[in-house]
Each structure stands twice: as structure tokens, then as C-alpha cells.
C-alpha positions in Angstrom: 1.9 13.8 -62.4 5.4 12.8 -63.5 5.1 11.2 -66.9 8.0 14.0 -67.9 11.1 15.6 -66.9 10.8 16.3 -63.3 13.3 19.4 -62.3 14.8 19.2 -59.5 16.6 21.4 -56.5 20.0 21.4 -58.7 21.1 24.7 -57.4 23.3 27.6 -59.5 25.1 30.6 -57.7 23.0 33.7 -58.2 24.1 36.3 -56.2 21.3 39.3 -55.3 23.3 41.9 -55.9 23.8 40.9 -59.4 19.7 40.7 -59.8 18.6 42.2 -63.0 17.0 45.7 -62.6 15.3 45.5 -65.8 12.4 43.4 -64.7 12.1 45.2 -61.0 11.1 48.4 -62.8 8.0 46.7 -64.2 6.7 45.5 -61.2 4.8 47.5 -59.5 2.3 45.7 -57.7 3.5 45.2 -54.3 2.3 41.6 -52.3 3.1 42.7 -48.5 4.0 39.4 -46.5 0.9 39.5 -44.3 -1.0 39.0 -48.3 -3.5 35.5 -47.4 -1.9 34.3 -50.6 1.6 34.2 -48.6 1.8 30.7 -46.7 5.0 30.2 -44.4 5.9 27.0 -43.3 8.7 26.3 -40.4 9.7 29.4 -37.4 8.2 32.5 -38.9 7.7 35.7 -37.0 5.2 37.7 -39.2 4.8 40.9 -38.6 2.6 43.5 -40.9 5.4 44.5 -42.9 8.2 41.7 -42.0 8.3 38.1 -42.1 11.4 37.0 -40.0 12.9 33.4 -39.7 16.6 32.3 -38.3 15.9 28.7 -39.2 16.8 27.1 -42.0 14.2 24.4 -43.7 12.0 27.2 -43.4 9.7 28.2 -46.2 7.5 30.2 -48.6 4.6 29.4 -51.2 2.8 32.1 -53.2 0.8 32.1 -56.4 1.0 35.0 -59.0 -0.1 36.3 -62.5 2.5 37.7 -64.6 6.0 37.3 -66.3 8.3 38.9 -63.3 8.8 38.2 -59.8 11.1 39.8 -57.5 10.9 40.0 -53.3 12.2 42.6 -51.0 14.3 41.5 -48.0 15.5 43.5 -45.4 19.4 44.0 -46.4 22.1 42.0 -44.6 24.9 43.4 -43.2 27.2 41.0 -42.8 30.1 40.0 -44.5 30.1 38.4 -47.4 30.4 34.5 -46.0 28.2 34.9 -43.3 25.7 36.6 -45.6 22.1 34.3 -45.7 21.2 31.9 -48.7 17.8 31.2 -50.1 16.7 28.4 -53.0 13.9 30.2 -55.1 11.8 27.7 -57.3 9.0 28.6 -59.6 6.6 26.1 -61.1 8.8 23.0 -59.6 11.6 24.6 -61.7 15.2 24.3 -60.9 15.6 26.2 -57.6 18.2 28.8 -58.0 20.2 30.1 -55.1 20.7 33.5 -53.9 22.7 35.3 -51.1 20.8 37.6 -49.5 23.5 40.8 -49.3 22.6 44.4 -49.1 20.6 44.3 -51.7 16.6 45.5 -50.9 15.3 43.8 -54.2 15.7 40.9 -55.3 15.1 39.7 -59.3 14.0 36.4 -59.4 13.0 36.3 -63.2 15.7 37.8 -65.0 14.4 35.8 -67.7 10.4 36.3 -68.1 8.0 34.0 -67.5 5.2 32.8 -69.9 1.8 34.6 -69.5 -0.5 33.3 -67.2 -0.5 31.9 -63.8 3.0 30.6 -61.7 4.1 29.3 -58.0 7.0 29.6 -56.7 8.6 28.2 -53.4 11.0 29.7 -51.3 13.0 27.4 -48.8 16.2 28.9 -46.6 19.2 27.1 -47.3 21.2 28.1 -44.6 21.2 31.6 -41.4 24.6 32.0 -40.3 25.0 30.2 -36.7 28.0 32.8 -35.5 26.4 36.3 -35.8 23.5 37.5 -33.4 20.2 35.1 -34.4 18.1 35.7 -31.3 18.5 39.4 -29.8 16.5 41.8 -31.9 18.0 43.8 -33.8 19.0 40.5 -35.5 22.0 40.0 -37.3 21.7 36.6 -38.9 18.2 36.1 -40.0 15.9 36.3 -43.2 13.9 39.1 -43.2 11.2 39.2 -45.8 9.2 41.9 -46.1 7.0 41.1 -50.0 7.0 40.4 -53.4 6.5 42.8 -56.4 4.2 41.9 -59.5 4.2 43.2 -62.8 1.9 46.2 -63.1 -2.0 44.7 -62.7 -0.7 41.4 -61.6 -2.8 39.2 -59.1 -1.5 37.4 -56.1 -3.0 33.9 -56.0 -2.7 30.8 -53.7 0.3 28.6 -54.4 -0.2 25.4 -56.3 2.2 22.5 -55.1 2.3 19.0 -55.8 3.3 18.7 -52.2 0.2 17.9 -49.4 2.5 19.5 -46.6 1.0 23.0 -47.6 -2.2 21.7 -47.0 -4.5 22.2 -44.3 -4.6 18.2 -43.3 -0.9 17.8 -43.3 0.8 15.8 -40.8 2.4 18.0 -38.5 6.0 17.0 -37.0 8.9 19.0 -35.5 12.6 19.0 -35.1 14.9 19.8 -32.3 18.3 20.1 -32.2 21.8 21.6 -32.9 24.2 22.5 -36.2 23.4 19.0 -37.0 19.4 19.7 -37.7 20.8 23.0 -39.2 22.8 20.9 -41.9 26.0 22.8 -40.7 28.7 21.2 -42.8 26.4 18.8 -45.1 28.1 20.2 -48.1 31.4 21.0 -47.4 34.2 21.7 -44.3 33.0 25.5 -44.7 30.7 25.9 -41.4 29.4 28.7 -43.2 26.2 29.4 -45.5 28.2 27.8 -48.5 28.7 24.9 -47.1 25.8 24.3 -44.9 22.4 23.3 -46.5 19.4 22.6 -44.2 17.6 20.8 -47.2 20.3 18.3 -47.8 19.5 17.3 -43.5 18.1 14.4 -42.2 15.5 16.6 -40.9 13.7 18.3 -44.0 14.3 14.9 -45.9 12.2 13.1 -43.0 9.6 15.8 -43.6 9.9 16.0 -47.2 9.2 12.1 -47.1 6.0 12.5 -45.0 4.9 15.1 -46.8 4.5 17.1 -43.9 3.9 20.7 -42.9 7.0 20.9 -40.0 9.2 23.0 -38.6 13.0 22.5 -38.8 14.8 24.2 -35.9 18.6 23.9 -35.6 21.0 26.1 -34.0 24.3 25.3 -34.1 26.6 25.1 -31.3 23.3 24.6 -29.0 22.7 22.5 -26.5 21.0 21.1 -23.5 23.3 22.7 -21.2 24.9 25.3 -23.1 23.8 28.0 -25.2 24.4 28.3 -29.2 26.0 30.5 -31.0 24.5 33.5 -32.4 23.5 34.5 -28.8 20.7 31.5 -28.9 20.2 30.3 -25.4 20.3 26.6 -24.5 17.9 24.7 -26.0 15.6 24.6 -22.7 15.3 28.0 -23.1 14.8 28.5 -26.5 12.1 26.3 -26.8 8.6 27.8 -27.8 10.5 30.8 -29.5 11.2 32.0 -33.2 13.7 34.3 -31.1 13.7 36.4 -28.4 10.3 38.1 -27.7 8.8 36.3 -30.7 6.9 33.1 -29.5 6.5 30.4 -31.8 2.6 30.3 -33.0 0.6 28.8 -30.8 -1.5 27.1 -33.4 1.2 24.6 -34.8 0.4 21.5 -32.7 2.7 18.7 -34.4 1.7 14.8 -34.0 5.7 14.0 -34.1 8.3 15.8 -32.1 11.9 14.5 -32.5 14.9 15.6 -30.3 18.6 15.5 -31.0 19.9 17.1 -28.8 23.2 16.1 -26.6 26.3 16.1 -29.6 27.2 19.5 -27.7 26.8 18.2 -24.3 29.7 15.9 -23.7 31.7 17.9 -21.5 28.4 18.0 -18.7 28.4 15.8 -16.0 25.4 13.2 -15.9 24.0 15.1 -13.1 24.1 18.0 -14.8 22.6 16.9 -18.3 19.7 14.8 -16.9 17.6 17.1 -14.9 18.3 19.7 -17.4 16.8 17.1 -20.7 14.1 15.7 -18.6 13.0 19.3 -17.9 13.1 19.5 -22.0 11.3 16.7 -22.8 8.3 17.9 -19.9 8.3 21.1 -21.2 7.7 19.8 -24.8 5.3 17.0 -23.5 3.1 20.0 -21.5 2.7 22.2 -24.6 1.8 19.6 -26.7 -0.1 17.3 -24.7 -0.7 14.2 -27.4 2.6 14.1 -29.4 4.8 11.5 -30.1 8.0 12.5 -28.9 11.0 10.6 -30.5 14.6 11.1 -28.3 17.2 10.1 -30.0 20.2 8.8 -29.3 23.1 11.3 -30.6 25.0 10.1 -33.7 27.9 10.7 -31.8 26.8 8.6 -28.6 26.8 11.6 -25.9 24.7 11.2 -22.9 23.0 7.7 -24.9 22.4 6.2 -21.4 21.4 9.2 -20.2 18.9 10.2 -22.6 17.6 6.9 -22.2 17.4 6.7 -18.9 15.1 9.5 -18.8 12.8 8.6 -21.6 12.9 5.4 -19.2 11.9 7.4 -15.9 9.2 9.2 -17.6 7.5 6.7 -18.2 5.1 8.0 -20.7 4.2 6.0 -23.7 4.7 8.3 -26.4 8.1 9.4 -25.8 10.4 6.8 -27.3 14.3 6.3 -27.2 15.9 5.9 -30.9 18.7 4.5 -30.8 21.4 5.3 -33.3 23.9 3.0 -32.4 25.6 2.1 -35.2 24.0 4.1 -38.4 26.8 6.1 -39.6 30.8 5.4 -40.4 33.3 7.6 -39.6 36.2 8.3 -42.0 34.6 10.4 -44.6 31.6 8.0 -45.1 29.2 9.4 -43.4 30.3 12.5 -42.0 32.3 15.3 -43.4 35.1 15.5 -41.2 37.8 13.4 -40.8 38.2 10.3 -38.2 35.0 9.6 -36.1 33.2 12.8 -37.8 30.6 15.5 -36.4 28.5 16.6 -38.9 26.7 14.5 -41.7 27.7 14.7 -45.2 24.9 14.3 -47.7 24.9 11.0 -47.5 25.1 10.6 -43.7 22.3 12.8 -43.0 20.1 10.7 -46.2 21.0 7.3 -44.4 19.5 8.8 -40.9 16.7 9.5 -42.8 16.4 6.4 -44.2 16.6 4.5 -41.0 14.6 6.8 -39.2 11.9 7.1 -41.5 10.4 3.8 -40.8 10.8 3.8 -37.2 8.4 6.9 -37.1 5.4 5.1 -39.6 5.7 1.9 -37.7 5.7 4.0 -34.0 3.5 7.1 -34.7 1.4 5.5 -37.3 1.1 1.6 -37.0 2.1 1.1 -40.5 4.7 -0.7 -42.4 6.3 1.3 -45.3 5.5 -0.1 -48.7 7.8 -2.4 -50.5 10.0 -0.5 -52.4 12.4 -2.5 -55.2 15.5 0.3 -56.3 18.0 -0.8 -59.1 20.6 0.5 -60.9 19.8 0.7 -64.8 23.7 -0.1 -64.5 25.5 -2.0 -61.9 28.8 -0.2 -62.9 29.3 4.0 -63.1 32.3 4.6 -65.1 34.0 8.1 -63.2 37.5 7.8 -65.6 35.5 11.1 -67.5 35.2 13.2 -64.7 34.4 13.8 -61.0 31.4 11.8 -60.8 29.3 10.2 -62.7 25.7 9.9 -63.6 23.3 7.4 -62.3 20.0 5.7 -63.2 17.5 4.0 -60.8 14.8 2.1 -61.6 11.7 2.6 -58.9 8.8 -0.2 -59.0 6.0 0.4 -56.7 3.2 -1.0 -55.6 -0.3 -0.6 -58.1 -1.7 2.6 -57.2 1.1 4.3 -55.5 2.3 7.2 -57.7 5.3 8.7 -57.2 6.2 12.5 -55.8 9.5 12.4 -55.0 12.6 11.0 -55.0 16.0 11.5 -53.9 19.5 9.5 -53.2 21.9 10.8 -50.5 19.7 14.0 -51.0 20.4 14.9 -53.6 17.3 15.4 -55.9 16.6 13.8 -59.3 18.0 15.3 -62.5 14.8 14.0 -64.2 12.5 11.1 -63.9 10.0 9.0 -66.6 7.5 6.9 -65.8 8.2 3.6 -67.9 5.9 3.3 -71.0 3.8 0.5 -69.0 3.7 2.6 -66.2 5.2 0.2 -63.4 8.4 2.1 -62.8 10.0 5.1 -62.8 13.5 5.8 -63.9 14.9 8.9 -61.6 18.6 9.9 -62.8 20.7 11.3 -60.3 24.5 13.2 -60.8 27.1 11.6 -58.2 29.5 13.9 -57.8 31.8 12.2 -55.2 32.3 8.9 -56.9 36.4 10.3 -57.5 36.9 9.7 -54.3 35.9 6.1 -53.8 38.1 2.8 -55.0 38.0 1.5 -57.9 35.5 -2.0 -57.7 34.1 -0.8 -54.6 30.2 -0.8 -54.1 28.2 2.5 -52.9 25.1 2.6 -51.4 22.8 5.0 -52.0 20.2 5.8 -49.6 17.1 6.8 -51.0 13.9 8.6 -49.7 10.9 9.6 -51.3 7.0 10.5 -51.5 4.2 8.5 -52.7 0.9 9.3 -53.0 -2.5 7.3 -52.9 -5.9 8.6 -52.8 -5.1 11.9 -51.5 -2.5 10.9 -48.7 1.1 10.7 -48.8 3.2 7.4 -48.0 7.0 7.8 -47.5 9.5 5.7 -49.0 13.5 4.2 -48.6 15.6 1.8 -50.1 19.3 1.2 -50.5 20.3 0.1 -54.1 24.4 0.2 -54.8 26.7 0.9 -57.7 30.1 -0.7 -58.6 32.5 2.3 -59.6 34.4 1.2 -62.8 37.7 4.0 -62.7 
């Protein structure tokens, strides 16, 4: 499956109000969003003629004939940094971002494609958590409403290396706050540009399984107090896409993790616990056989709290995570300054990593698979530039072929499968190696997919690099 190049989700500003016109006038076979070909994966409220989803994570796969692709969104009205952000990938491609601005239409082959039949994926990089997400009208949201074809085009099912979009997935689910959002993952900006929920712990956790789950994060949000965007607290919102759009009553995950409490720490004890125990019930009576992982906030809020409830409950499959200790403050692991808030790219990749395991051993009863990651090179020279390139070299175990790979989130720039076929080498571009002293070691942490006999194993590991400067 990956015995060439691999692209990846290196993304390139493309704004939609710059799409290319030319294309658009030669399709004219319109797919609406209720088209059986459509699948959504994550919160979607689909409607006839509108698909809407305030989440980001959340997803789209569609198969097609023809050389041009271009969707139709309902146009945003907000200013230009709170405007929505997309990543568009055709045939496992490099996914391209797009703001979603007032432009209807938006071109997403400004360069045709080669006859015959294409995928692409869709995936929300990031709703603005400040304007109005739950109160319809909405203000913040993605709003799909089809794609247009080339004249005589067919819409087809999507084909995707990835077994989430399949009808066995694993099923899991994410609560929480602007952390589960990936508020602030890329940069100080708490804005679309600098958020990115596909750089969060969450989507990389589901990524890894290969699971069909829904990623939902509203920043701001809490156990005892709303979000922003007008979202209630998260007792309330729970069970909702928004307001008077329930969540579909068919998803019925195996794994539901909570992380919930960063926003909480100005409650009282007495006020938080009646308030997450109610949360957890209400999750526990919906979905009656679920794992339910509560974690502890990175930040420590309400830790002895939350697990004195998950204590009190007394139910087996809810389990307290403890998180003491998994990420450094200072820039490490978060991108703020001192103790930190929000996960970097790196911070949100090592939750991932640690959690990852904790879930196979507790929901599944199984060990991950010995993974070695090395360096081609123990030393990345960054005197050229701000960062520098690195190459891993990924042995796994006989039988195991590889889907996926990425370090600190970041997906590969390419990957080949050694000529004896026993490793991969999956090259990665480290942008932020400026910053870091001269002889010092980085870890990276690393997640991935593997696949065996028609299921899907995740994977970690935590190779490091000397920086030469």
C-alpha cells in the first residue's frame, strides 16, 4: 500500500474567494449532501439541502468521475479571522486549506484531474469558538450544502485506505473544551489560523485506531460554565450537534473519553462534583456498554475530584486517567508561556502517545505491538534554516503493514518501504528545531496505523534527535 511517496496533510493557504471560476462553469452535475455517496463522519446535522457541523475533526468522503470538483457552502459572514477553515484532499493528495468566506462555490481543482475515477476527503480544521455556534441562525459553523461535477459526471462511494469509514469501525468519542478543539495547537492566535483540530490529541487517538469517532470541543466550555459561542455547559450540550439538532441516535461508540475540568477551576468542589457525576450518568445511560475514560485535566483541576467520582460510581468501565506528569510547561509542551493551557503540536502528540496504550490495554485487553523508531541520523543540522528535515526508520512486526505515520502530528513528507521490506523510512519537516539549544536531544512522539488481516492496530514510540546549530 505504501511502497511509494505517501502525501501527506502538509497544508498551503488557499483562500475560497480566490477559487478559480474556470473549472466551476463546467460542472454542472450537482451532488446534494443527502447523495448516499456522501458519508459524514463526526457531529453532522444533515438536512435535505444542508449538512451543518460546529466541530472541528469533523469529516467528509465522497467518490466521483471527472476532472473538476467544487462544493457549495453556505457563505460566512464573519470577519475575516473568525472566518471557518477546511483541509480538502483528493486521492490521499496533499490536503490544501481553504477559508470558507462569502464565497457560495468553492474550486477545489483549479488544476484538472486525470480522467477517470477520484476521492476526496474533507476534514474541518478549525469553527471559530467566539461567534454564535449553537443558536440557529448559526454564526460559526460549516454549512455544506453539495458538490458540483463536470457535466455527466457520476457520484461514487469514497475509496480510503482508512477502515474508520467503514461499516465495522471502532466507534469512540471525545468530550471536552478548546483543548479537544486544538485551540492554539499551532500558534498564540486562538483563532482558525492558529487552531487545528487534526493536529489534537483527540483526532490523532482516532486517526491511530482507525476509528469512525466524533471529535467534539468547544472552547471555553465547561462542566460548570458555558462556552463561548453561546454553547451551554457541557452537561447541557451533551447529545446535541447544537441547539434543536440532536446528535444521531445511531452512533453508539465502544470508547467515550472526557476532558473536561481545565475551565472549572474557579468552582467550588461542591459545586463541580454533582454537576460531573451528573455528566458521566448521563453519558453512561445513553450508551449503556461504553468504556468511559475520565481524565485527569492536563492542568490538574478538580484531579481529586474527578476521581473521586469515577471512585463513587463505582462502575467498572468508567476509568480515571491520570495525567499527572505528561506535559512540561515552558514552551515544551504547550504553547503558552510558564505552566501553559493549550498543547502545542507536540503536546497534544505526547497525550496521544501516552494515552493510546492505556485505551488498547483497558478497552481492548491488548498490548500494542513492539514498535523500534530511529533516526536515519542522530544529528539535524538547523544552521540552514528554521528547521530541519528528519528521517525515521519504522521496523514492525512480520505482517503488520503500515498506514500511517506521524511525529508531534505532523504528517509524513513521504515514506518507502525498505527494498527488503522490513522498514519503512517516513521523513518528516521539523520546523521548530531554531528554537531549541544547540546539543540538546528532542523527542518526537510518534503515532501511527497498522494494518493486519483487515483490522487496524495503533502504534507509538519516542525516537530523539541531537540538534547540530
Amino acid at each position: 500500500m505504501m511502497k511509494h511517496c505517501i502525501c501527506t496533510w502538509v497544508s498551503r493557504l488557499v483562500s475560497a474567494a480566490l477559487a478559480t471560476t474556470s473549472a466551476l462553469a463546467l460542472a454542472a452535475t450537482f451532488v446534494p449532501p443527502n447523495n448516499p455517496n456522501i458519508q459524514y463522519m463526526g457531529h453532522w446535522d444533515r438536512q435535505p439541502t444542508v449538512s451543518t457541523t460546529n466541530n472541528s475533526g469533523a469529516s467528509i468522503l465522497f467518490g466521483f468521475t471527472g476532472q473538476h470538483l467544487s462544493a457549495q457552502f453556505v457563505p460566512s459572514t464573519l470577519t475575516a479571522q473568525h472566518r471557518p477553515e477546511i483541509y480538502v484532499s483528493i486521492d490521499d493528495s496533499t490536503p490544501v486549506r481553504f477559508i470558507t468566506d462569502g464565497t457560495a462555490q468553492v474550486d477545489f481543482t483549479s488544476i484538472p484531474l486525470a480522467s477517470g475515477s477520484h476521492t476526496v476527503e474533507l476534514v474541518v480544521k478549525d469553527v471559530d469558538e467566539h461567534n454564535n455556534r449553537w443558536n440557529p441562525p448559526l454564526l460559526s459553523s460549516i454549512g455544506f450544502q453539495g458538490f458540483l461535477l463536470d457535466d455527466g459526471a457520476t457520484p461514487l462511494p469514497g475509496v480510503s485506505k482508512w477502515l474508520g469509514w467503514s461499516p465495522g469501525a471502532i466507534k469512540m468519542e471525545f468530550y471536552g473544551d478548546s483543548i479537544t478543539q486544538g485551540v492554539r495547537a499551532l500558534a498564540m492566535t486562538a483563532e482558525p489560523s492558529g487552531n487545528d483540530g487534526t493536529r489534537d490529541y483527540a483526532y490523532l487517538i482516532g486517526k491511530a485506531f482507525d476509528a469512525n469517532f466524533n471529535q467534539v470541543g468547544f472552547g471555553s466550555q465547561g462542566i460548570t460554565r458555558a462556552g463561548g459561542g453561546s454553547v451551554p455547559m457541557a452537561g447541557l450540550s451533551f447529545g446535541f450537534n447544537f441547539a434543536g439538532s440532536p446528535a444521531d441516535p445511531a452512533f453508539v461508540p465502544e470508547v467515550v473519553v472526557i476532558n473536561q475540568g481545565t475551565n472549572d477551576g474557579g468552582a467550588s468542589s461542591a459545586t463541580f462534583v454533582p454537576l460531573y457525576t451528573t455528566f458521566v450518568q448521563t453519558i453512561r445511560a445513553k450508551y449503556p456498554n461504553a468504556w468511559i475514560l475520565a481524565m485527569r485535566p492536563f492542568n490538574g483541576a478538580h484531579a481529586a475530584d474527578i476521581s473521586s467520582v469515577v471512585t463513587a460510581l463505582g462502575d467498572s468501565r468508567v476509568v480515571y486517567v491520570d495525567t499527572t506528569g505528561w506535559l512540561l510547561g515552558n514552551n515544551v509542551d504547550y504553547t503558552e508561556t510558564g505552566a501553559g493551557l493549550h498543547p502545542n503540536e507536540a503536546g497534544h502528540a505526547k497525550a496521544a502517545r501516552l494515552l493510546i496504550p492505556i485505551i488498547a490495554r483497558t478497552v481492548f485487553g491488548v498490548e500494542l505491538p513492539t514498535i523500534i523508531a530511529k533516526p536515519t541520523s542522530p544529528l539535524v543540522d538547523v544552521r540552514t534554516g528554521v528547521g530541519g528535515v528528519v528521517t525515521v526508520a519504522v521496523f514492525v512486526p512480520p505482517g503488520y503493514t503500515v498506514v500511517d505515520v506521524r511525529a508531534d502530528g505532523a504528517p509524513m513528507i513521504s515514506s518507502t518501504l525498505s527494498t527488503d521490506g522490513s522498514f519503512y523510512l517516513a521523513t518528516f519537516l521539523k520546523s521548530d528545531l531554531a528554537n531549541v539549544r544547540a546539543g540538546s536531544p528532542v523527542a518526537f512522539n510518534i503515532t501511527g496505523t497498522l494494518h493486519r488481516g483487515g483490522s487496524a492496530t495503533p502504534f507509538v514510540a519516542a525516537p530523539s534527535v541531537t540538534i547540530l546549530k
